[in-house]
N, C-alpha and C positions, 0 to 999 in steps of 0.2 A: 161576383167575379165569374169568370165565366173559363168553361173546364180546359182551351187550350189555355189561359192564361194560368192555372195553378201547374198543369202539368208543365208548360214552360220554367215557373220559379221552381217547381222539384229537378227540372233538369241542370240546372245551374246551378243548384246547391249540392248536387250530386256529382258536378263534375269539380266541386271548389273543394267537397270533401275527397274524391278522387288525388287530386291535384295535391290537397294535405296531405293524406296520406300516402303518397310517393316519396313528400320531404320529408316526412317521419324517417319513412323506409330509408331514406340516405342517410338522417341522420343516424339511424341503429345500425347501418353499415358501417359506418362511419365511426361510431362511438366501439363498435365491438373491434374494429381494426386498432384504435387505439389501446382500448381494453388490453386486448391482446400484447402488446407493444411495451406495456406497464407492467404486465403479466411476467413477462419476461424479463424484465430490466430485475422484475423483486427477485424474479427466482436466481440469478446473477449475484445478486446481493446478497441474498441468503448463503449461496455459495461462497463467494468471497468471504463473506465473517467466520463461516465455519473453516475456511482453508487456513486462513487468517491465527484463529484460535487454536487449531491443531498445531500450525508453525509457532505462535507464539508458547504455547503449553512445553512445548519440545523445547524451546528455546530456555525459558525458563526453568524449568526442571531438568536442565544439567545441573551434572556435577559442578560443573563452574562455567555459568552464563555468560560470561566476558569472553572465557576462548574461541566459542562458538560464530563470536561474529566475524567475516570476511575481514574485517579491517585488525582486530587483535591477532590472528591467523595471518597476514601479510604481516606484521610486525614480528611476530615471532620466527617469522622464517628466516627475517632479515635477521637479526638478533643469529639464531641459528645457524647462519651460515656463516657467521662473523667469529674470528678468533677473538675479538677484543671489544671492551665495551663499546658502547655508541650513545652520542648525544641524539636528540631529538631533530636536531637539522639535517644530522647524517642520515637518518632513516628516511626523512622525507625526501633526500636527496636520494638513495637508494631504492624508492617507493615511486621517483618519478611525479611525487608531489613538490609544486613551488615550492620553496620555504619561507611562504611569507610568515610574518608573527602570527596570523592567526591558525595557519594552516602548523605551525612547530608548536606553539601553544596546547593544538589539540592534541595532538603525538605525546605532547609529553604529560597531560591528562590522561590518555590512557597508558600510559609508560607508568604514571603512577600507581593507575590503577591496579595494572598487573604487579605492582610492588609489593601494593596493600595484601595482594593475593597469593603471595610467595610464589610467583610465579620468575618473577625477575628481580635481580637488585641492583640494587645503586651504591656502589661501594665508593665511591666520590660523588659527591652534588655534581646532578646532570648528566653520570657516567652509568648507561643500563648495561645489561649482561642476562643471560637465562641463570634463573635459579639454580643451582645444582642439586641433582635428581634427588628424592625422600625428605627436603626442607620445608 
Protein backbone atom coordinates (compact mmCIF):
# COMPACT_ATOMS: atom_id res chain seq x y z
CA UNK A 1 0.00 0.00 0.00
CA UNK A 2 1.32 2.81 -0.55
CA UNK A 3 1.57 5.96 2.13
CA UNK A 4 -0.97 8.59 0.45
CA UNK A 5 -3.28 5.63 0.35
CA UNK A 6 -3.02 4.67 4.38
CA UNK A 7 -2.95 8.25 5.27
CA UNK A 8 -6.12 8.88 3.08
CA UNK A 9 -7.99 5.69 4.98
CA UNK A 10 -6.84 7.38 8.38
CA UNK A 11 -8.34 10.55 7.14
CA UNK A 12 -11.76 9.10 6.69
CA UNK A 13 -11.86 7.14 9.63
CA UNK A 14 -11.00 10.10 11.45
CA UNK A 15 -13.49 12.25 10.10
CA UNK A 16 -16.52 9.20 10.56
CA UNK A 17 -15.06 9.02 14.27
CA UNK A 18 -15.28 12.87 14.31
CA UNK A 19 -18.87 12.81 12.68
CA UNK A 20 -19.64 9.95 15.73
CA UNK A 21 -18.65 11.70 18.14
CA UNK A 22 -20.87 14.92 17.48
CA UNK A 23 -23.99 12.36 17.52
CA UNK A 24 -22.76 11.28 20.84
CA UNK A 25 -22.39 14.74 21.78
CA UNK A 26 -26.35 15.50 20.75
CA UNK A 27 -27.17 12.60 22.09
CA UNK A 28 -25.66 13.53 25.97
CA UNK A 29 -27.17 16.86 25.27
CA UNK A 30 -29.89 15.57 24.56
CA UNK A 31 -30.35 12.74 27.22
CA UNK A 32 -29.13 15.38 30.21
CA UNK A 33 -31.92 17.85 28.95
CA UNK A 34 -34.20 15.08 29.52
CA UNK A 35 -32.54 13.93 32.67
CA UNK A 36 -33.15 17.18 33.80
CA UNK A 37 -36.96 17.26 32.84
CA UNK A 38 -37.43 13.80 34.98
CA UNK A 39 -35.43 15.33 37.62
CA UNK A 40 -37.84 17.61 38.24
CA UNK A 41 -41.08 16.04 37.46
CA UNK A 42 -39.67 13.43 40.82
CA UNK A 43 -38.68 16.40 42.83
CA UNK A 44 -42.65 17.66 42.18
CA UNK A 45 -43.71 14.27 43.33
CA UNK A 46 -41.77 13.93 46.18
CA UNK A 47 -43.24 17.31 47.06
CA UNK A 48 -46.79 16.46 46.36
CA UNK A 49 -46.74 13.12 48.62
CA UNK A 50 -45.12 14.97 51.49
CA UNK A 51 -47.83 17.96 50.99
CA UNK A 52 -50.23 15.28 50.63
CA UNK A 53 -49.28 13.28 53.99
CA UNK A 54 -49.07 16.44 56.01
CA UNK A 55 -52.74 17.29 54.81
CA UNK A 56 -53.81 13.95 55.33
CA UNK A 57 -52.04 13.43 58.87
CA UNK A 58 -54.00 16.83 59.91
CA UNK A 59 -56.91 15.61 58.51
CA UNK A 60 -56.87 12.46 60.20
CA UNK A 61 -55.81 13.20 63.54
CA UNK A 62 -58.69 15.48 64.29
CA UNK A 63 -60.74 15.31 66.96
CA UNK A 64 -63.43 14.36 64.69
CA UNK A 65 -62.26 13.61 60.90
CA UNK A 66 -65.70 14.01 59.41
CA UNK A 67 -66.12 17.73 60.43
CA UNK A 68 -63.00 18.73 58.89
CA UNK A 69 -64.19 18.14 55.45
CA UNK A 70 -65.75 21.06 53.11
CA UNK A 71 -68.74 19.18 52.43
CA UNK A 72 -69.83 18.04 56.32
CA UNK A 73 -68.80 21.85 57.16
CA UNK A 74 -71.38 23.09 54.26
CA UNK A 75 -73.97 20.79 55.80
CA UNK A 76 -73.69 21.87 59.16
CA UNK A 77 -74.01 25.36 58.34
CA UNK A 78 -77.15 24.70 56.70
CA UNK A 79 -78.42 22.54 59.57
CA UNK A 80 -77.17 25.67 61.68
CA UNK A 81 -78.83 28.24 60.22
CA UNK A 82 -82.00 26.42 60.14
CA UNK A 83 -84.55 26.58 63.09
CA UNK A 84 -86.06 23.10 62.19
CA UNK A 85 -85.00 19.81 61.04
CA UNK A 86 -84.23 19.14 57.37
CA UNK A 87 -84.48 16.19 55.08
CA UNK A 88 -81.70 15.38 52.88
CA UNK A 89 -83.31 16.91 49.71
CA UNK A 90 -83.72 20.10 51.66
CA UNK A 91 -80.10 20.52 52.26
CA UNK A 92 -79.21 19.79 48.73
CA UNK A 93 -81.69 22.14 47.70
CA UNK A 94 -80.16 24.71 50.12
CA UNK A 95 -76.44 23.56 49.04
CA UNK A 96 -77.52 24.40 45.42
CA UNK A 97 -76.89 20.61 44.70
CA UNK A 98 -79.63 18.78 42.07
CA UNK A 99 -81.52 16.46 44.07
CA UNK A 100 -81.09 13.70 42.16
CA UNK A 101 -81.23 10.21 44.12
CA UNK A 102 -77.89 9.93 43.94
CA UNK A 103 -76.78 13.24 44.88
CA UNK A 104 -79.74 13.10 48.27
CA UNK A 105 -78.46 9.51 48.90
CA UNK A 106 -75.12 10.81 49.48
CA UNK A 107 -76.37 13.76 51.87
CA UNK A 108 -78.07 11.66 53.81
CA UNK A 109 -74.91 9.15 54.03
CA UNK A 110 -73.08 11.71 55.58
CA UNK A 111 -76.21 13.08 57.56
CA UNK A 112 -75.95 9.62 59.05
CA UNK A 113 -72.81 9.86 59.47
CA UNK A 114 -72.71 12.76 61.53
CA UNK A 115 -75.57 10.97 63.60
CA UNK A 116 -73.37 7.95 64.39
CA UNK A 117 -71.21 10.95 65.65
CA UNK A 118 -73.58 12.79 67.97
CA UNK A 119 -73.09 15.41 66.10
CA UNK A 120 -76.62 15.60 64.60
CA UNK A 121 -79.99 13.73 65.33
CA UNK A 122 -82.72 12.40 63.68
CA UNK A 123 -85.54 12.59 65.95
CA UNK A 124 -88.10 11.42 63.07
CA UNK A 125 -86.82 9.06 60.15
CA UNK A 126 -85.14 11.41 57.63
CA UNK A 127 -85.71 14.52 59.90
CA UNK A 128 -81.72 15.84 60.89
CA UNK A 129 -81.12 18.74 63.49
CA UNK A 130 -77.48 19.74 65.29
CA UNK A 131 -77.06 17.82 68.30
CA UNK A 132 -77.56 19.88 71.29
CA UNK A 133 -74.25 21.19 72.70
CA UNK A 134 -72.21 18.36 75.63
CA UNK A 135 -74.35 15.18 73.79
Amino acid sequence: MHLDTILGLITERETAARRDADQIRAQITTLTSELTRVDAELADLVTTRHTLRTLAAAEFTADDPTVTSSAYQQILAVLGASDAAMRAKDICLALDIEPLPKHVEGTRAKLKRLVSRNILIENKPGMFTLAPKGT
